[in-house]
C-alpha positions in Angstrom: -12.3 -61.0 9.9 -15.8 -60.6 7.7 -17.7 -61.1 11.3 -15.5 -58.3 13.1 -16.1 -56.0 10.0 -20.1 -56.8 10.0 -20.4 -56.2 13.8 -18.5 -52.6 13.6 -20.9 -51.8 10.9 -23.8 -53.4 13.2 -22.8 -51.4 16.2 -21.4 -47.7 14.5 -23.9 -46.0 16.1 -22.2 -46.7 19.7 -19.0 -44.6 18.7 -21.1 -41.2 19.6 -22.1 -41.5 22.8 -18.6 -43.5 23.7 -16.6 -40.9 22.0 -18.7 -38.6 24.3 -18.1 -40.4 27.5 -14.3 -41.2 26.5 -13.7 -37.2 25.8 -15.5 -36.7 29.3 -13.2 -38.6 30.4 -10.1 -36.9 28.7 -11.4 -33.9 29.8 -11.8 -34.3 33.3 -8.2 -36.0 33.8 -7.2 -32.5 31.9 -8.9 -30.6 34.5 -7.8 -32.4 37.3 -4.2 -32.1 35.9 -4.8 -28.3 35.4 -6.0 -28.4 39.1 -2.9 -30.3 40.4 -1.0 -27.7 38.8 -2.5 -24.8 39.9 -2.3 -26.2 43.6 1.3 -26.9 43.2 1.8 -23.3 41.5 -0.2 -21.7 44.4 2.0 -23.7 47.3 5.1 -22.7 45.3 4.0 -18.9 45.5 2.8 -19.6 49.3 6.7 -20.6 50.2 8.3 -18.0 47.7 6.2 -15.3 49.5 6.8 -16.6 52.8 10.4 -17.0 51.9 10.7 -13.5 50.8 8.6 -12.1 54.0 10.8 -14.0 56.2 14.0 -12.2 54.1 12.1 -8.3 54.8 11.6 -9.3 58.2 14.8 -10.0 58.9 16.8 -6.9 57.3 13.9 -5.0 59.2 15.6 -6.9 62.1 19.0 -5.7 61.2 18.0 -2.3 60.1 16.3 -2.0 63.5 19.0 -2.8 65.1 21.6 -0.9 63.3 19.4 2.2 64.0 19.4 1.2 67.9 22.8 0.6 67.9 23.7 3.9 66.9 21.4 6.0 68.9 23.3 4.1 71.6 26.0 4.6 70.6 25.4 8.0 70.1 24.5 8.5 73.7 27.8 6.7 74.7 29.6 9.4 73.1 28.0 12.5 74.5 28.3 10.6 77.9 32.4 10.3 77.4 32.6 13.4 76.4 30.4 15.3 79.1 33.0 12.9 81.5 35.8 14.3 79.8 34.5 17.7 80.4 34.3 17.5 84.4 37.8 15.0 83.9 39.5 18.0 82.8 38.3 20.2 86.5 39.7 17.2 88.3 42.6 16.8 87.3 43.6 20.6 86.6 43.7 22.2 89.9 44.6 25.4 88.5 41.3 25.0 86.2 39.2 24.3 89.4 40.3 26.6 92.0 40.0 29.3 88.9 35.8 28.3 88.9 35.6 26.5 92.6 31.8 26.8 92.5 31.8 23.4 90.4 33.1 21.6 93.6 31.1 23.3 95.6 28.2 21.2 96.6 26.0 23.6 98.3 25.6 25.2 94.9 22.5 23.7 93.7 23.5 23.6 89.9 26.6 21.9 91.0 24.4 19.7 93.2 21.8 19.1 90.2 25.0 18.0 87.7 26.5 16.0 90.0 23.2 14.2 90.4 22.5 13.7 86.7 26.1 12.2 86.5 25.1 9.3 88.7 22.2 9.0 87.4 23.6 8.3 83.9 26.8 6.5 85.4 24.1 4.1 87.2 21.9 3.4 83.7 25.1 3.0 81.5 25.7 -0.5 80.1 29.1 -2.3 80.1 28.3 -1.9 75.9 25.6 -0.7 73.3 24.6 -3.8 72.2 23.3 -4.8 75.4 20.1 -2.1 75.4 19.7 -3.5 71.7 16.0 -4.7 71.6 15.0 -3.0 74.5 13.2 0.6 73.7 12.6 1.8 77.3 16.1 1.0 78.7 17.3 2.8 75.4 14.9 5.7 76.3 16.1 6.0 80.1 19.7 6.0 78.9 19.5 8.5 76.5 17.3 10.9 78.3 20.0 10.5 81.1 23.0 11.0 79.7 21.1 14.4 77.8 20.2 15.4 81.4 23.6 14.8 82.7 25.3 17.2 79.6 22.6 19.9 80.1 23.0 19.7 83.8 27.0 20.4 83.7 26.9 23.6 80.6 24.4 25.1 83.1 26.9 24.2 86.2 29.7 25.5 84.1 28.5 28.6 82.6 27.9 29.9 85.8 31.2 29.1 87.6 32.5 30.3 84.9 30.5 33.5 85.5 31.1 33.6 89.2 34.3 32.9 88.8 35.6 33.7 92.5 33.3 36.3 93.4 31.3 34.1 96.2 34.4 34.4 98.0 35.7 37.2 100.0 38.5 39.6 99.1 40.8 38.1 101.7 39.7 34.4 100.4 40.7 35.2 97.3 44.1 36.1 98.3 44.0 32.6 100.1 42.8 31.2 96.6 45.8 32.2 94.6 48.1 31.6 97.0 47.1 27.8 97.2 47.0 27.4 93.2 50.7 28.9 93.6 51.4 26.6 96.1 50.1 23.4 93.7 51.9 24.0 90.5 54.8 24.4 92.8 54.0 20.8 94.5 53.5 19.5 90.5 57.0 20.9 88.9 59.2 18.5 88.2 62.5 20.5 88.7 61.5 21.5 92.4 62.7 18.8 94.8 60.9 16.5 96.9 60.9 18.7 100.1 60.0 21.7 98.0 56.9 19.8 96.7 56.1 18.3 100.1 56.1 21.4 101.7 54.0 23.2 99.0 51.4 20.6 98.8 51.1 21.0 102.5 50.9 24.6 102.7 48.1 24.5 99.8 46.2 22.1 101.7 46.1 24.5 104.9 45.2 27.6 102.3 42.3 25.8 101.1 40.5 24.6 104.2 37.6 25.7 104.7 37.1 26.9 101.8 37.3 24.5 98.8 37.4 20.8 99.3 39.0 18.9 96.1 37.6 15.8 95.0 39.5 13.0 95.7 40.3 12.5 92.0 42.5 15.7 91.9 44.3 15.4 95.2 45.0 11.7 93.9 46.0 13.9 90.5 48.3 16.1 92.8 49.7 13.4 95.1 50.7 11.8 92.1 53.1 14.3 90.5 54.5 15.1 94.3 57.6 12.6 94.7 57.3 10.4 97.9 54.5 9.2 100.2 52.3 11.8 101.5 50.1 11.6 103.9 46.4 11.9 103.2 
């Protein structure tokens, strides 16, 4: 134990530069802990900000989309109800023969409306989800169906202005005659020859000078009892 004692006083001089080298050491293990650290903090904030970009992006996603959706949407309504508005000239005769330039198909604003209808009939899809995602389909819809509205308030307003003054005094006589004859052919409590007879004789008033649209003579042939010839 004496000889262990002497050679630690013999050798006390060697605890400086050993304590130096041995806190070297502490300290660089430190500092390589510190880096480890900092490197796992930094990946941690590299996920979390990619986690949380990820999250924007995708409610940006869904926003977008919501947005789309109801544009389309949107566009979908004014379509059904610009349909709704020539639905109602169909299938009122009375309403028709009243403003008979919107069947008349050498008017060129009935010409242009009619046009735009197809148009926007053709670029329709089955549902608005389906032009979700796709900006220029949503574009050529939309713009359609706007052209297609425009096209029939012009179309309307002037029938409705002309009324039946395109046709001659003696045509207009022929005019209320025939719409006479149809709500004649469309009442219930006449009976089936009565209705027969009067769809027939509005038929003969109006040629040459109107032709109905297949949907309102179906309209007609519908409320007329009985098969009758086409």
């Amino acid at each position: 134990m004496l000889d262990r004692v002497q050679m630690a006083m013999h050798f006390w001089w060697l605890i400086f530069p050993l304590s130096g080298v041995i806190g070297g050491a502490v300290r660089a293990v430190a500092i390589a802990g510190d880096r480890r650290a900092e490197r796992r903090l930094e990946r941690y904030r590299i996920k979390q900000q990619t986690k949380i970009a990820v999250a924007e992006a995708s409610w940006r996603g869904r926003a977008d989309a919501t947005a789309e959706r109801r544009t389309i949407t949107k566009a979908f309504t004014q379509h059904d109800d610009t349909d709704a508005r020539w639905l109602s000239y169909e299938l009122d005769v009375a309403k028709l023969l009243d403003f008979p330039a919107m069947t008349n198909l050498r008017d060129p604003l009935t010409v242009a409306f009619h046009r735009a209808r197809s148009r926007a009939d053709l670029l329709r899809p089955s549902a608005p989800d389906d032009l979700v995602g796709n900006r220029d389909a949503q574009v050529e819809y939309r713009d359609a169906v706007h052209e297609y509205a425009t096209a029939f308030d012009v179309a309307e307003a002037e029938a409705i202005r002309r009324r039946r003054s395109d046709f001659s005094a003696d045509d207009q006589e022929r005019l209320a005659r025939a719409q006479h004859l149809l709500r004649v052919a469309a009442d219930p409590s006449a009976t089936p020859g009565e209705r027969n007879n009067a769809y027939g004789r509005a038929r003969r008033e109006l040629e040459g000078l109107i032709a109905l649209p297949a949907a309102t003579r179906a309209a007609i042939e519908r409320r007329v009892a009985g098969e009758i010839e086409a």
